[in-house]
Structures are given as C-alpha cells and as structure tokens.
Backbone as a ProteinNet text record, in pm:
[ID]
protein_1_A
[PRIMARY]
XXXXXXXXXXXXXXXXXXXXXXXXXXXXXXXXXXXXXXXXXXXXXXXXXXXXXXXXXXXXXXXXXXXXXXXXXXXXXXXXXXXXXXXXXXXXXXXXXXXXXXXXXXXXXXXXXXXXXXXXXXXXXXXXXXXXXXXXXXXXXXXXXXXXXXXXXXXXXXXXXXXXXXXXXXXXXXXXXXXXXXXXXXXXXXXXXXXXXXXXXXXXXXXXXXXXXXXXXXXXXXXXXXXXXXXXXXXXXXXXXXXXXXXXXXXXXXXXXXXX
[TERTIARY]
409.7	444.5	575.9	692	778.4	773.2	836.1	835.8	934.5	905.9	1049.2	1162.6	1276.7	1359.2	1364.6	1419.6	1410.7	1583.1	1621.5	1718.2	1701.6	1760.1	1744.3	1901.2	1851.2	2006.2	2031.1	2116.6	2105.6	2047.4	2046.7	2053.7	2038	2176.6	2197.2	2153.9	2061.5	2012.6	1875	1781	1728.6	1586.1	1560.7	1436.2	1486.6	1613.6	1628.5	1598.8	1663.1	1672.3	1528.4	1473.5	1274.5	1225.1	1273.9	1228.8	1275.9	1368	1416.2	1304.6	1337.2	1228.6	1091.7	1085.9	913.3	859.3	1002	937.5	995	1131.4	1174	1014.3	933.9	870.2	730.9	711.4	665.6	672.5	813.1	854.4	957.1	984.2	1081.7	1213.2	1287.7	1442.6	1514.6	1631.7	1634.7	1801.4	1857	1981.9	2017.2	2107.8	2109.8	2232	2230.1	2329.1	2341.9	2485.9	2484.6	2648.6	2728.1	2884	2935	2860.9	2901.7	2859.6	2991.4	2970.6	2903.4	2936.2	2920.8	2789.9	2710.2	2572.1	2520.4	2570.3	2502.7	2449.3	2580.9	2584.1	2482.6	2480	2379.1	2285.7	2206.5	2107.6	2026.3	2130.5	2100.6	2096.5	2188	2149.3	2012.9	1982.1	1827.1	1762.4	1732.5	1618.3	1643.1	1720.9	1755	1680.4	1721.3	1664.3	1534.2	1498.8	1345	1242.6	1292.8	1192	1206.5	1325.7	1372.4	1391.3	1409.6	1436.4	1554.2	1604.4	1760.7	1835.2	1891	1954.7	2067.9	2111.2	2254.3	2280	2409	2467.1	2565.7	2571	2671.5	2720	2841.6	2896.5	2932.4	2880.6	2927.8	2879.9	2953.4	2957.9	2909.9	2836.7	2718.3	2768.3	2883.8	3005.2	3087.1	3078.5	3210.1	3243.9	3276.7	3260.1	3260.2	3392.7	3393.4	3270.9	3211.1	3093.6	2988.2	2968.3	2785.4	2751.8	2892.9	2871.5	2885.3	2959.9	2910.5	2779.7	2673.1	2557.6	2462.5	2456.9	2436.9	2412.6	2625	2578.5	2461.3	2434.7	2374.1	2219.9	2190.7	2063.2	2070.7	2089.8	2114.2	2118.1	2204.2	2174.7	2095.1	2076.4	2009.5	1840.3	1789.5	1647.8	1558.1	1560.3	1527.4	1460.7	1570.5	1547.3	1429.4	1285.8	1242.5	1151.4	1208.2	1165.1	1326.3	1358.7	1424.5	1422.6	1437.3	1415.5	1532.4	1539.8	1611.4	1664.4	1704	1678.4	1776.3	1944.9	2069.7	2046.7	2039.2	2079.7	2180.6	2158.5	2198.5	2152.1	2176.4	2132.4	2295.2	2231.1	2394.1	2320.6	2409.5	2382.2	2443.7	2401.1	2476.2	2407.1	2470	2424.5	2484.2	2491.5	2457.2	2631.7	2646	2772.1	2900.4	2847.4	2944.7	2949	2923.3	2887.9	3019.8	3116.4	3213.4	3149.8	3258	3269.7	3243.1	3386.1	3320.4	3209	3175.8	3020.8	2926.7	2939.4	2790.8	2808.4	2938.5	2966.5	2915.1	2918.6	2896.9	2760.6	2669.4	2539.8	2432.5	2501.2	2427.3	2421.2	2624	2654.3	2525	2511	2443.5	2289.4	2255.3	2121.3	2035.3	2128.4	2081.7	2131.4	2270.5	2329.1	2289.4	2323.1	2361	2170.1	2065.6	1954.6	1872.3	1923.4	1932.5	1993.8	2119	2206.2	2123.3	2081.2	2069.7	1938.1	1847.4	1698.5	1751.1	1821.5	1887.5	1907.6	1958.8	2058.2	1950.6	1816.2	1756.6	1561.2	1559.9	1499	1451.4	1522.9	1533.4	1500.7	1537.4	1518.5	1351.6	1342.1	1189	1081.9	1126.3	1023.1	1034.2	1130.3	1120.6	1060.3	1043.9	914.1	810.3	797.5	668	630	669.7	642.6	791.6	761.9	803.2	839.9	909.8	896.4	1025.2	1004.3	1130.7	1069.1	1116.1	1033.6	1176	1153	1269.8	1242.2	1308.4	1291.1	1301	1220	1230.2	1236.4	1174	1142.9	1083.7	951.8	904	994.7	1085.3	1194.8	1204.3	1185.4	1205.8	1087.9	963.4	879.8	856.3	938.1	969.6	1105.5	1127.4	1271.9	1255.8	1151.1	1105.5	1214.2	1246	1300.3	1438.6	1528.7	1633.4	1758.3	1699.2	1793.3	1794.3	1880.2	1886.1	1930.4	2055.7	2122.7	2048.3	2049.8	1929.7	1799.8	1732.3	1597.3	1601.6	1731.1	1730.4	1754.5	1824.9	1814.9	1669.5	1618.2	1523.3	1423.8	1389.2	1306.1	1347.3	1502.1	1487.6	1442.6	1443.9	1417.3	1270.5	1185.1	1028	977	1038	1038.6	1102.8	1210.3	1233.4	1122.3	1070.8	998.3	855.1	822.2	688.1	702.6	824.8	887.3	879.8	915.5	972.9	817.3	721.9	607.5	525.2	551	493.1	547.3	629.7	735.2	709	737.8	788.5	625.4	507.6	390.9	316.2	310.3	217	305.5	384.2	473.4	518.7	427	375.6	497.1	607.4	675.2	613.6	613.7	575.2	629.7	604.6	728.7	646.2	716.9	697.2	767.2	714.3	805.2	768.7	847.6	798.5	886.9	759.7	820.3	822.7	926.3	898.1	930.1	879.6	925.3	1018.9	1061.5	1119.7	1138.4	1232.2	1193.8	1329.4	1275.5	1425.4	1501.5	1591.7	1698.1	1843.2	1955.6	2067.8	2103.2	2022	2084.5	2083.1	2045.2	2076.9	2237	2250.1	2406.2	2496	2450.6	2519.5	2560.7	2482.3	2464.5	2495	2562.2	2655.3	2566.9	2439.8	2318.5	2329.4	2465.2	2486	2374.2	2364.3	2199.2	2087.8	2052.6	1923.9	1880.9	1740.2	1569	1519.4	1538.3	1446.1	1290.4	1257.1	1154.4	1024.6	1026.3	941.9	945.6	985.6	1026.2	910.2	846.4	784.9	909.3	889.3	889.9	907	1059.9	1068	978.9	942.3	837.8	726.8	656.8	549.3	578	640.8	673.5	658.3	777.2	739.7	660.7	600.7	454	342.8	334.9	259.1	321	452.5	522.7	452.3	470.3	413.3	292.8	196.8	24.1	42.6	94.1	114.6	164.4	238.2	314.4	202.7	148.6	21.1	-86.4	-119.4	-226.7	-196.6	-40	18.4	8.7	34.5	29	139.7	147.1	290	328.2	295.9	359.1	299.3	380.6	345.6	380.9	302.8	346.3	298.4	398	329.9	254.4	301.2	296.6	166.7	99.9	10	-96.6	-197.4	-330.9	-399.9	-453.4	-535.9	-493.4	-496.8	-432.7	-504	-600.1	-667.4	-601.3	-506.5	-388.6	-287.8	-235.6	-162.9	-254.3	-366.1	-425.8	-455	-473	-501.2	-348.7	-230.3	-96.6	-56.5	-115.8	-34.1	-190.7	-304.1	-388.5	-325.2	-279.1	-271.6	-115.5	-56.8	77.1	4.6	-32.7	-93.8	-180.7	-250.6	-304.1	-237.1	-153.6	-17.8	23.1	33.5	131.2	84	-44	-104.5	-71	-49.7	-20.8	114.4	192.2	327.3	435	339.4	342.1	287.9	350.8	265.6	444.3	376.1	451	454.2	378.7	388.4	411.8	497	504.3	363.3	354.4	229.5	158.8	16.6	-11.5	62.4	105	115.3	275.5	354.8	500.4	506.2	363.9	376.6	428.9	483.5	528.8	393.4	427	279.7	257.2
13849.9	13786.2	13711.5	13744.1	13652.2	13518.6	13430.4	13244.6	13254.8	13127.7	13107.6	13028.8	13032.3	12939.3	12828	12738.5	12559	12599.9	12476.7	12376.7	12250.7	12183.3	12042	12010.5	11912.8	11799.4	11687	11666.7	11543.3	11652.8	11779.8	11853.2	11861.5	11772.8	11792.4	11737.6	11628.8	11527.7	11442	11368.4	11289.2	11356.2	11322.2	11348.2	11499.3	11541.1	11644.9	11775.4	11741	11836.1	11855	11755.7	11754.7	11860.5	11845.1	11903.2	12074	12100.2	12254.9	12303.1	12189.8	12321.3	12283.8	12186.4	12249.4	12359.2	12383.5	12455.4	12580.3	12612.4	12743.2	12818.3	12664	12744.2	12807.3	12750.2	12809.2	12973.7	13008.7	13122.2	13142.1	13036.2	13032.5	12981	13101.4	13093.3	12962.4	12916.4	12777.5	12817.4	12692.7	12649	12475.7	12496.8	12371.1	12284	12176.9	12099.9	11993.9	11962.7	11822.8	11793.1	11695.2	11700	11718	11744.7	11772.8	11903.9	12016.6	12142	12132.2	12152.3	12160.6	12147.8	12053.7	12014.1	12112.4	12148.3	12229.4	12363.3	12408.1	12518.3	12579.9	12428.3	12420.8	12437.9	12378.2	12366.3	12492.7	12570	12678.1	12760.4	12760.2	12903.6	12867.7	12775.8	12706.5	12791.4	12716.5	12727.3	12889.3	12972.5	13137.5	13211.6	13153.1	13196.8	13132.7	13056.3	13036.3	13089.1	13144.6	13136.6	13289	13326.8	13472.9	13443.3	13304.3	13299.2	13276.3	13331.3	13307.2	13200.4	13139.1	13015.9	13002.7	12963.3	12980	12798.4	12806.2	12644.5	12628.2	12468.3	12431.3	12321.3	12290.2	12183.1	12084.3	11986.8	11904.3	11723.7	11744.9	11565	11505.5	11497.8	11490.2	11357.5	11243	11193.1	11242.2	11366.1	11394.7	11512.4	11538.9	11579.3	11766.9	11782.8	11991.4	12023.2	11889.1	11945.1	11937.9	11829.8	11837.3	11953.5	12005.9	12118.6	12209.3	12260	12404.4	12376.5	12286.6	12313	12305	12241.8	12229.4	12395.7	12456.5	12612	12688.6	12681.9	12739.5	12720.7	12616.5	12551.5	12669.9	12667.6	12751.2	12874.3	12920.5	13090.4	13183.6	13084.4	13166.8	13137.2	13261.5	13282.6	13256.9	13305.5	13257.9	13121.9	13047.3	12910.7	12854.9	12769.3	12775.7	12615.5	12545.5	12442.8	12357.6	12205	12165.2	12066.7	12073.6	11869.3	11810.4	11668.4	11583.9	11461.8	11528.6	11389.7	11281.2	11378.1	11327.1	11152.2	11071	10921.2	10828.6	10702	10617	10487.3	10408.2	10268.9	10197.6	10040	9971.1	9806.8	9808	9663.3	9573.8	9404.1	9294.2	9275.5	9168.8	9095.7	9148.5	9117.6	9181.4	9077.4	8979.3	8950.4	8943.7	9026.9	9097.7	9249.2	9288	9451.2	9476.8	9549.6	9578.9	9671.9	9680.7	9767.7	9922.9	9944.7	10106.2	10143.3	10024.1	10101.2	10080.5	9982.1	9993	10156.3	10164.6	10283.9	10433.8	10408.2	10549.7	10533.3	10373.7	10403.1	10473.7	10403.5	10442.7	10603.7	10658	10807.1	10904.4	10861.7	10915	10950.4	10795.8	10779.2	10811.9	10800.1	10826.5	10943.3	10930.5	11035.8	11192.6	11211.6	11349.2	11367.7	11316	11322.8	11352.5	11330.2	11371	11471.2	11495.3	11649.2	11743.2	11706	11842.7	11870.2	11761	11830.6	11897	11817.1	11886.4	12039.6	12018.5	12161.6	12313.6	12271.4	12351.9	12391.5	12279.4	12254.9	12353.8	12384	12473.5	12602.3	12664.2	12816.5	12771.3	12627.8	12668	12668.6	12578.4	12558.2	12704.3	12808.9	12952.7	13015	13023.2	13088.9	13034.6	12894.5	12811.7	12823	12779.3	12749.8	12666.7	12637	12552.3	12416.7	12362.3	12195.3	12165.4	12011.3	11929.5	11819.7	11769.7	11683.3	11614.6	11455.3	11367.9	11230.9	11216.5	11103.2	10976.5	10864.8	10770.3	10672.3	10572.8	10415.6	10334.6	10265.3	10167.4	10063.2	10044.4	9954.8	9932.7	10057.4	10090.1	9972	9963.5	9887.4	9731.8	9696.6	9559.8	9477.9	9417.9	9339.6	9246.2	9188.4	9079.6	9148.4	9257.4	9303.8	9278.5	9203	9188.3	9258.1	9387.1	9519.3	9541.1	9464.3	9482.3	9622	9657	9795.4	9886.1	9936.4	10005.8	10019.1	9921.2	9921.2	9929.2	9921	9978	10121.4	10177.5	10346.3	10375.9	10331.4	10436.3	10389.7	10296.9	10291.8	10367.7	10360.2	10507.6	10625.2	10663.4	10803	10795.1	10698.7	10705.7	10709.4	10630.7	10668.9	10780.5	10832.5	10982.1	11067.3	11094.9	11107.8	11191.8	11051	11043.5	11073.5	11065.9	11129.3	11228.5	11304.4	11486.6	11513.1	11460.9	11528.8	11528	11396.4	11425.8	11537.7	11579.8	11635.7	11801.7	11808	11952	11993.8	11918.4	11963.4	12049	12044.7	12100.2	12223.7	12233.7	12396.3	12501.2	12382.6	12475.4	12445.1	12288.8	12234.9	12125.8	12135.8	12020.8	11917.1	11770.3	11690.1	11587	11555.8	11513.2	11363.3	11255.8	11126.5	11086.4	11073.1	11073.1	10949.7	10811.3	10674.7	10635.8	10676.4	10607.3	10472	10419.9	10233.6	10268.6	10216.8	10187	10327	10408.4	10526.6	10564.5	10607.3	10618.2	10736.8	10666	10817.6	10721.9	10807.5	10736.9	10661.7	10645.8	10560.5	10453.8	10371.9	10264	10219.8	10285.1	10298.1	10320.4	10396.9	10401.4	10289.4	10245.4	10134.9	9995.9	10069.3	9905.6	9790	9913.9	9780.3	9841.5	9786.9	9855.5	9828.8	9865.9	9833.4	9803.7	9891.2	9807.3	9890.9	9811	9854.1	9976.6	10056	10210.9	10191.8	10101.5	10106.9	10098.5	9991.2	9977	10026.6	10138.2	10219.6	10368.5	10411.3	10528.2	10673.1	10758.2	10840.6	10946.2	11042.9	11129.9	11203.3	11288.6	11361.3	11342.4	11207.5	11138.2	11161	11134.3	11077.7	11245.7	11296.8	11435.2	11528.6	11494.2	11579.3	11503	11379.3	11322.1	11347	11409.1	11473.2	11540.7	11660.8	11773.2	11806.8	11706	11720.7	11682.9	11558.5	11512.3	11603.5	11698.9	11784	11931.4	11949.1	12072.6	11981.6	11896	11844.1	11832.2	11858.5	11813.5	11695.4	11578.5	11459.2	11401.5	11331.2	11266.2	11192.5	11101.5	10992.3	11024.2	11047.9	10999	10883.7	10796.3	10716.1	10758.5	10766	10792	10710	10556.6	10443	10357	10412.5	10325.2	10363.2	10337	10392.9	10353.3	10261.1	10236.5	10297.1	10414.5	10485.8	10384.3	10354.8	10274.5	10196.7	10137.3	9999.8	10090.1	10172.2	10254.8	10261.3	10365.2	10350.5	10270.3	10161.6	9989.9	10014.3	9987.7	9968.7	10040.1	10147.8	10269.8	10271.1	10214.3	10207.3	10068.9	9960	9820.8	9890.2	9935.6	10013.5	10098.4	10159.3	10204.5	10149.3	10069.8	9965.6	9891.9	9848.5	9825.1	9865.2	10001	10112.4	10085.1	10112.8	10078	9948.5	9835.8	9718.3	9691.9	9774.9	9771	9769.5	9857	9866.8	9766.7	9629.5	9552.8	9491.3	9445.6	9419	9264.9	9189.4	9056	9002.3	8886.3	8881.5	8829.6	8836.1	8805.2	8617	8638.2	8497.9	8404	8422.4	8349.1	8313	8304.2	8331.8	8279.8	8186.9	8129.9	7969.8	7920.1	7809.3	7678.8	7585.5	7513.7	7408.6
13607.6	13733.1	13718	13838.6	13819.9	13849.6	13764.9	13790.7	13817.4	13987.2	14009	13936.8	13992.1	13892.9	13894.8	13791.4	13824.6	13818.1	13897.3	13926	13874.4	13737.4	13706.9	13704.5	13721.9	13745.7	13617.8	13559.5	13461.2	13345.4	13292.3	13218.6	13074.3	13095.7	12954.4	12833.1	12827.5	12755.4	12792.3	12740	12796.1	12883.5	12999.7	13068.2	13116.9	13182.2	13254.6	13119.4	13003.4	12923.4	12819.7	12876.2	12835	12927	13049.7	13149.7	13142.6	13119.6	13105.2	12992.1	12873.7	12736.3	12822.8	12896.4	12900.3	13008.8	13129.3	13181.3	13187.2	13063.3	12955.7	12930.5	12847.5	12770	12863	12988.7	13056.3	13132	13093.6	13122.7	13271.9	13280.9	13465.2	13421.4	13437.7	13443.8	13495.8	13437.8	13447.4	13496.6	13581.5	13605.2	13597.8	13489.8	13424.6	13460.6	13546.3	13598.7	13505.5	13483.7	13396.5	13399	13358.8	13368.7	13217.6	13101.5	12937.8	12896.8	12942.6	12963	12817.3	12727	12551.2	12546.3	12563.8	12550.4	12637	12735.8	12837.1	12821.8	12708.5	12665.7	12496.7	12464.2	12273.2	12379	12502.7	12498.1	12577.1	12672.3	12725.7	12628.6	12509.3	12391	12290.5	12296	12221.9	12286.5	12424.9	12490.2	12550.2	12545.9	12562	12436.9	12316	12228	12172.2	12175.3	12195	12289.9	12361.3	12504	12541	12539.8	12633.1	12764.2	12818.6	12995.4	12992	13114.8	13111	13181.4	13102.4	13159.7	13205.3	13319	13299	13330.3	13357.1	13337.2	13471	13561.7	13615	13592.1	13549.9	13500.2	13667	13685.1	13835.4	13735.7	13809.4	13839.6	13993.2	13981.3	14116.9	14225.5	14204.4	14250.1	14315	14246.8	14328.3	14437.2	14550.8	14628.8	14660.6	14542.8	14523.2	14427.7	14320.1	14247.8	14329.1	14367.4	14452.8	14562.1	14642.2	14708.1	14657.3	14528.7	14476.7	14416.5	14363.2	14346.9	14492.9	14579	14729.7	14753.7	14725.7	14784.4	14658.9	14556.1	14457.7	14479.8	14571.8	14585.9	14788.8	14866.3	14955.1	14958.9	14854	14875.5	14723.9	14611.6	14520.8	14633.4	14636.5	14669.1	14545.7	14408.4	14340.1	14276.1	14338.3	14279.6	14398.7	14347.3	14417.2	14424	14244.8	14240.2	14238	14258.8	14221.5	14146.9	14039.4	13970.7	13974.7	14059.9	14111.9	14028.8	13863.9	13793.5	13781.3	13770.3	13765.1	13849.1	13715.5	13784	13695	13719.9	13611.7	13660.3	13543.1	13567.9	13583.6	13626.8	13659.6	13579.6	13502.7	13408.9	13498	13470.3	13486.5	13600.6	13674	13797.5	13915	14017.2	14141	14144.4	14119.3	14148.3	14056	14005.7	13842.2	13822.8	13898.1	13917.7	13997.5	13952.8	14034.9	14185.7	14234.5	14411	14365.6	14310.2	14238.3	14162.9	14059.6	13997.2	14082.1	14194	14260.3	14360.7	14375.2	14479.4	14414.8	14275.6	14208.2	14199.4	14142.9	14155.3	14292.4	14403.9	14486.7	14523.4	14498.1	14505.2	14485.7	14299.3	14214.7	14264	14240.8	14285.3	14415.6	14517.6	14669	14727.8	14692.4	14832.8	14751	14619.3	14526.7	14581.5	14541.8	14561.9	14717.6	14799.6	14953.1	14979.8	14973.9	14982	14946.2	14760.4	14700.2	14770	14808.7	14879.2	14992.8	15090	15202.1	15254.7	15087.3	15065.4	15047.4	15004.8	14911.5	15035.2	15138.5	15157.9	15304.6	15359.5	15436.8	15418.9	15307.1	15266	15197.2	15157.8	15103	15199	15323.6	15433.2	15462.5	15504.9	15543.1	15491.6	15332.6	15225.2	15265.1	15291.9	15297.2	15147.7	15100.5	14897.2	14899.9	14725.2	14682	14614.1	14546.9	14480.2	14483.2	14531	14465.8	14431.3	14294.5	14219	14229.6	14230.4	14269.4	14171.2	14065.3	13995.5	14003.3	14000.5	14091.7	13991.1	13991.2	13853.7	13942.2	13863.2	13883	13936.4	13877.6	13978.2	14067.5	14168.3	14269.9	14396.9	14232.7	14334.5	14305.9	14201.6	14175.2	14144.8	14258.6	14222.4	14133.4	14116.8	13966.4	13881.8	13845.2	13718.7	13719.2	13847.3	13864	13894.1	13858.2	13897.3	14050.7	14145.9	14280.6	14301.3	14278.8	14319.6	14289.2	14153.5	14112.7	14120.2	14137.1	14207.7	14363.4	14450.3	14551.2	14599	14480.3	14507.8	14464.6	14362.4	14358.9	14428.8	14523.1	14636.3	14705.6	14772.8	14850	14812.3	14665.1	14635.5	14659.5	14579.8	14652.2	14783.7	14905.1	15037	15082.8	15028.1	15109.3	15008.7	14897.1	14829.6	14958.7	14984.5	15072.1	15213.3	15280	15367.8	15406.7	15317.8	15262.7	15269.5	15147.3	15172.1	15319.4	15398.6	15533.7	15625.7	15617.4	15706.6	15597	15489.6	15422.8	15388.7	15337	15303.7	15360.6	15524	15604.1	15602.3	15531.9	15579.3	15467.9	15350.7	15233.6	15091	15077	14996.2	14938.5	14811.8	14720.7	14689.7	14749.4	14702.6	14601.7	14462.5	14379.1	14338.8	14323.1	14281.7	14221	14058.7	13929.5	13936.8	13873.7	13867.4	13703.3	13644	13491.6	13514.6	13376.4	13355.3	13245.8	13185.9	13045.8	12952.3	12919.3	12911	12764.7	12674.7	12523.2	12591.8	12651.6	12684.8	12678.8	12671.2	12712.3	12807.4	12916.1	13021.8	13014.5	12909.6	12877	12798	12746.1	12647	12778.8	12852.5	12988.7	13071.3	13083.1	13174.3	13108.5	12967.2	12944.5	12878.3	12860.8	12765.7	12652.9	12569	12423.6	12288.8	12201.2	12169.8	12241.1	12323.4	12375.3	12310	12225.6	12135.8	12218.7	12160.4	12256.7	12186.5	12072.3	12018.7	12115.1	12174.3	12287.4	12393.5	12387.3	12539.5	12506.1	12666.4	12648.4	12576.4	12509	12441.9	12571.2	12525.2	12693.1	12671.5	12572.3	12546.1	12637.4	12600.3	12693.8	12840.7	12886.2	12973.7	13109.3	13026.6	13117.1	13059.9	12968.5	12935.8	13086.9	13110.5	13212.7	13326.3	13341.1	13454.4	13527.9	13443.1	13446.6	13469.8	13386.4	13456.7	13596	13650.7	13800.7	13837.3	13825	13897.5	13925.7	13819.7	13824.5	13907.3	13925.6	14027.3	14166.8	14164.1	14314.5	14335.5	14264.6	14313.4	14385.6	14463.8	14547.6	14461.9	14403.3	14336.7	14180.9	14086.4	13959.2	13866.9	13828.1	13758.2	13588.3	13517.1	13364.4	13295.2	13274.6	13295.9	13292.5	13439.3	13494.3	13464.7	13378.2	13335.4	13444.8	13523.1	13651	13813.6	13803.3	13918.1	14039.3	14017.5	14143.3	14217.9	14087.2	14125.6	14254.5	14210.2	14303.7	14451.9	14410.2	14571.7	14619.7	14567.3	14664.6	14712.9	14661	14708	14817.2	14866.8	14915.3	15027.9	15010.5	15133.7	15187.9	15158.1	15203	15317.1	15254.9	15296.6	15476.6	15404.9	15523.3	15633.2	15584.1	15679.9	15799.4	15750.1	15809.7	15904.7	15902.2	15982.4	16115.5	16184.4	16318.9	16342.3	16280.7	16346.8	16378.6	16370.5	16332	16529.6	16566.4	16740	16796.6	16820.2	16896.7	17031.3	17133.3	17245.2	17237.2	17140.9	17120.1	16996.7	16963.1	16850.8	16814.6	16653.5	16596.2	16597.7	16617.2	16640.7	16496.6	16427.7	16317	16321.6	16401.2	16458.4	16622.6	16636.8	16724.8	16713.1	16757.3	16720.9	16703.3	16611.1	16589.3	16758.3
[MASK]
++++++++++++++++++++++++++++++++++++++++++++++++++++++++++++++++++++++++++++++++++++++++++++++++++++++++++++++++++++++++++++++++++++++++++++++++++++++++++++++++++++++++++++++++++++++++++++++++++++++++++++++++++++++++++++++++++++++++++++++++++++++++++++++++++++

C-alpha cells in the first residue's frame, strides 16, 4: 500500500528531524524543509539509505517571503503529500522590553504567520480528498504566562487555538488536526534563542517526546501533551473552556459588573 508523503518543516535537526526517521521508518516518503541545506542533505541520504523512502529536500527560510511560497506552492500542487508537520519555530530570550522590534518580528513571522500559510496552503486539496493531517507544534507556554515568555508564549497559543479551530472546521470533512504541546524539550532552540548554556539535562529527551507524538497522533487526539501524565487535568481545562462558550452571548452585562 502506498503511504502518503510527510511535509516537515524545521527538518533539519531536533524534533522535526525525530520526526522524518520516525515516520521514514514507517515507510512514507518524506519532504524535508529546513534553511541548513548540508544537514538537510546528511540527513535525507541516512534516512534514504536506511529505510528505502525517498526523500527529497527544500531549503526555505520560512521568514522570508520567495521561500515560504515556493513551499506553500509544493504543499498545493504535490497530491502526494498528504500529512503536514508544522514544526519550524523558535524561541525569543530576554524580556519583553529588551527584545528588539526585528526579533520579535521574526518570532511571530516564524511562529504564527509561516504556520497559518503553510496549513492554508495545503488545506484545501486535503478537504477535496477528505483525508489527511496537519500536525502543528505548539508548547505548554502557550498555556502559561507564569513562565514569562510573553512573545513566545503568545505564538504558540495561537498555534493551539488555530490548532482547535482547523479541527472544528477541517474534521467533519475528513482532516486531522493535531497540537503537539511540549514543555522543556533537548533540542537547539535554546542556543538559539540566546540561552547560551542552558542544562538540556533536565529537559524531556526528543526521542520521548515524539515517540508520545506519534501515539497522540495514531489515536487522533486534538491536543497532545507529552508531558502531562493526568490527561484528566487537560479535560477539566478544555470542559471549564467550554462551559463558558454559551454564556458568552448575553445582552446584559454580567451581575458581578454591576456597580455595588
């Protein structure tokens, strides 16, 4: 039987390039996005010759405007491709008033806009099959500002709300949408993000991490957290969320917003 192809983003290293060998070794032809052609290329001839699936490679910088649309068109007219993993991000160190104009401009680029397009882009030809996945990488961050990461914990809340979005809207028409929330995770994006030594010791293991991907992803779950051993904690969060929603239509303000 043929497997369709993956599309991963952020490729070349780290969670995206966990993500190619594991689902190489599954047997589904891979297209590997990342901006360090070189790495792109060790890791497509590995996983070619380990596996026998054929990989090929696009070098983009997901910033910038001639790269995100030649993968955009690659996500549009290959029929093939039929899952997408959404991983390409980064983190942004320092404080919210020490964070220059341009790095917050590239975080959000990265994190929000490259991650919207490319579903955009891909999402249409899958609702027409009625099949399909886009798995969209998100972070616990996303659901706690305690951690101080404003910018960054504000993209990846958007990615978890368009996340849950996508699945209301793309599910009933036969697309899988996936939002994988790591915490603390040993990959480069820390060296990235200008946190030079930071301890990977205490950090989940990528291995881990998208090995628990991947089961969430074979169960069809909307939200995965790797993370969270008491899934219960989640469904209290996401019923209280919902609870909500009906009260949300009212023509008066609420008794508690009445003046004393």
């Amino acid at each position: 039987m043929t497997r369709p192809t993956v599309l991963i983003t952020g490729a070349s290293t780290g969670i995206g390039a966990t993500y190619a060998d594991r689902f190489a070794r599954r047997g589904h032809d891979l297209v590997l996005v990342a901006r360090d052609t070189a790495r792109l290329e060790a890791l497509a001839a590995q996983l070619a010759a380990e596996t026998g699936v054929a990989v090929d490679i696009l070098t983009a910088d997901l910033t910038r405007e001639a790269d995100i649309a030649a993968v955009e068109a690659r996500l549009r007219d290959d029929a093939k491709i039929e899952i997408l993993i959404n991983n390409a991000g980064a983190g942004l160190g320092g404080s919210f008033v020490d964070q220059s104009a341009e790095a917050v401009r590239g975080n959000v680029a990265l994190n929000t806009t490259a991650v919207v397009r490319l579903a955009h882009a891909i999402a249409p030809r899958l609702v027409g099959a009625g099949t399909g996945s886009i798995v969209n990488l998100g972070s616990v961050v996303g659901l706690a500002p305690e951690f101080g990461m404003s910018v960054y914990g504000a993209t990846k809340a958007f990615v978890l709300f368009l996340s849950q979005g996508l699945a209301l809207e793309l599910g009933p028409k036969g697309v899988y949408i996936q939002a994988v929330l790591p915490a603390a995770t040993g990959t480069e994006l820390w060296g990235r993000a200008g946190m030079v030594g930071a301890d990977l010791s205490g950090m989940m293991d990528v291995n881990e991490l998208v090995d628990a991907a991947m089961v969430g992803f074979d169960r069809r779950e909307g939200v995965t957290i790797p993370t969270l051993h008491e899934g219960k904690l989640w469904d209290a969060f996401d019923d209280a969320r919902k609870a909500m929603v009906p009260r949300f239509a009212q023509l008066l303000r609420a008794d508690r917003y009445t003046a004393a």
